[in-house]
C-alpha positions as CSV (number, residue, x, y, z in Angstrom):
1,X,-8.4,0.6,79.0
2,X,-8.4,-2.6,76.7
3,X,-6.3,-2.1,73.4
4,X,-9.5,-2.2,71.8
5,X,-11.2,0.8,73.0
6,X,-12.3,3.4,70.7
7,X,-11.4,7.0,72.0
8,X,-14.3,9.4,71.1
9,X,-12.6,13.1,72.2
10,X,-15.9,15.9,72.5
11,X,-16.0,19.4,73.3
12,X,-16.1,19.6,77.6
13,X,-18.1,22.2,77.6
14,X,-20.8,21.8,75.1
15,X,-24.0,21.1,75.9
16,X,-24.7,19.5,72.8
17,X,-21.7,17.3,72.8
18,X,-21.6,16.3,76.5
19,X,-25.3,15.2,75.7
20,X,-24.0,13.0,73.0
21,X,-21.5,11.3,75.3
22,X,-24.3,10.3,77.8
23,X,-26.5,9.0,74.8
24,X,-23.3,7.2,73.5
25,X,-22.6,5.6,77.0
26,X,-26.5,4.5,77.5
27,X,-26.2,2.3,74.1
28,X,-22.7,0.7,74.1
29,X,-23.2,-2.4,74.9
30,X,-20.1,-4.0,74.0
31,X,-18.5,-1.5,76.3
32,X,-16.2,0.0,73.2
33,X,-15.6,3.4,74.0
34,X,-13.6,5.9,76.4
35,X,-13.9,9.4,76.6
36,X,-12.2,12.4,76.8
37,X,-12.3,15.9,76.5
38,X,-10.9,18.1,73.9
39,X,-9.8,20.3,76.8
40,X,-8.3,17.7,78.8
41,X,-4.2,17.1,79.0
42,X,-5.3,13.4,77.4
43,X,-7.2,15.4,74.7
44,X,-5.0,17.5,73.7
45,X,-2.0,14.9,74.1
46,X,-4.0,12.3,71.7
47,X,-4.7,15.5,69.1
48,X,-0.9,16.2,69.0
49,X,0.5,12.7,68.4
50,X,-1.7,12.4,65.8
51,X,-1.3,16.2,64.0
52,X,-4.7,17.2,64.2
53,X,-5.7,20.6,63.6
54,X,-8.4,21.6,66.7
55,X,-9.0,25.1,64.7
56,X,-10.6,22.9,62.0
57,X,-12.1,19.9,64.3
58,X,-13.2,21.2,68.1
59,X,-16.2,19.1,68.2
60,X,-16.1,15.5,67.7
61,X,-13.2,13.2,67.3
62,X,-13.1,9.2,66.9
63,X,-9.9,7.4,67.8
64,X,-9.3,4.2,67.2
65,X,-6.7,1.4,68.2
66,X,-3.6,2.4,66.7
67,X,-3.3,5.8,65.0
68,X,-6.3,5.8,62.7
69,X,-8.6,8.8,63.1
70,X,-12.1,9.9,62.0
71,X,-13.5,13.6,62.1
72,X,-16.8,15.5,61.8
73,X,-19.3,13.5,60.2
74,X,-17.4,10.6,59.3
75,X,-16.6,10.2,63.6
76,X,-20.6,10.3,64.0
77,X,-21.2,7.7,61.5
78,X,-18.5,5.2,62.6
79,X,-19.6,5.9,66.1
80,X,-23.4,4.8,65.0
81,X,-22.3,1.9,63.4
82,X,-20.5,0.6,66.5
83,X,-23.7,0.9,68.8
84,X,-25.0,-1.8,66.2
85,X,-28.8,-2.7,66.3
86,X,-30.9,0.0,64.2
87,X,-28.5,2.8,64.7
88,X,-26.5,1.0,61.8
89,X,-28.8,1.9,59.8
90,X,-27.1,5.2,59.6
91,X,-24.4,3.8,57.2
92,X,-27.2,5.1,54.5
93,X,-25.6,8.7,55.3
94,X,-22.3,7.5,54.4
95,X,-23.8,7.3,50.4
96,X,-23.5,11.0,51.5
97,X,-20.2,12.8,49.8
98,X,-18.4,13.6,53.0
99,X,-18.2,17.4,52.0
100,X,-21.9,17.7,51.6
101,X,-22.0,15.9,55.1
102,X,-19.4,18.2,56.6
103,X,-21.0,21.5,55.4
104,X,-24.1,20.3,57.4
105,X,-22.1,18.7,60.2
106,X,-20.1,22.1,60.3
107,X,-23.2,24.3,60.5
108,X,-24.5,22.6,63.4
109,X,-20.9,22.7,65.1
110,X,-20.6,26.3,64.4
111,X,-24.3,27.1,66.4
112,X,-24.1,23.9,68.7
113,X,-23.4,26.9,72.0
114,X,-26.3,29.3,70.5
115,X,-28.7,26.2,70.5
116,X,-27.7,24.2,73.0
117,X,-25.8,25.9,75.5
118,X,-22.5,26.3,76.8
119,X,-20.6,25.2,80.5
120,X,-18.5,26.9,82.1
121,X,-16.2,24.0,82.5
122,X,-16.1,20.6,81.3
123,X,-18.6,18.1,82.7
124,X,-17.2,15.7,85.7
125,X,-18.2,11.9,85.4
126,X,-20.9,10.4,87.9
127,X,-18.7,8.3,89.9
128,X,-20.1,4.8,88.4
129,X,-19.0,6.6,84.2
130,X,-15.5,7.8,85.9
131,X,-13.7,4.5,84.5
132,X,-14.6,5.5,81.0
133,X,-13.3,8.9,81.4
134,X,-9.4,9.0,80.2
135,X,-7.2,11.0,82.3
């Protein structure tokens, strides 16, 4: 992993949120992010060492280089920024408050499994994603 990765930490067994990861993976370009789940030993490791509550936050997480974190809607909007090209567009959202954004980021969260289905386990990496799958 290059110091300058970006670790985005998802839910393994959402549909919604593995779905996510594959449409994250198809538009970085620059090759910024790694992935892991919130289920993993990695995931939950990177959660400790930072004191992150995953009773409030089971979704979505951004890490980046260092010990800054982002949550909920805030980790989708940074994460749309880094794609670049149109998707920074987005940055619009963050005129937003952050607590109106969360109510409606939380909603979805809440029903992501009714809506979008659930695994029974987390997803395993085609072998050509594998090396942007930590641990």
């Amino acid at each position: 992993m290059k110091e300058n990765n970006k670790i985005i930490l998802f839910d393994g067994v959402c549909n919604l949120c593995n779905n996510s990861v594959l449409f994250v993976i198809k538009r970085d370009k620059k090759d910024l992010f790694r992935y892991a789940s919130l289920q993993s030993e990695i995931g939950q490791q990177l959660v400790r060492e930072r004191g992150i509550d995953t009773s409030q936050v089971d979704s979505i997480i951004l890490i980046e280089p260092g010990v800054a974190y982002f949550t909920k809607s805030d980790a989708a909007l940074e994460i749309a920024q880094d794609l670049g090209g149109l998707w920074k567009l987005s940055s619009v959202f963050s005129w937003i408050p952050k607590s109106i954004r969360d109510v409606v980021y939380d909603f979805v969260a809440r029903n992501r499994y009714k809506w979008f289905g659930k695994k029974e386990a987390c997803m395993v990496p085609t072998p050509e994603l594998r090396a942007k799958f930590l641990g």
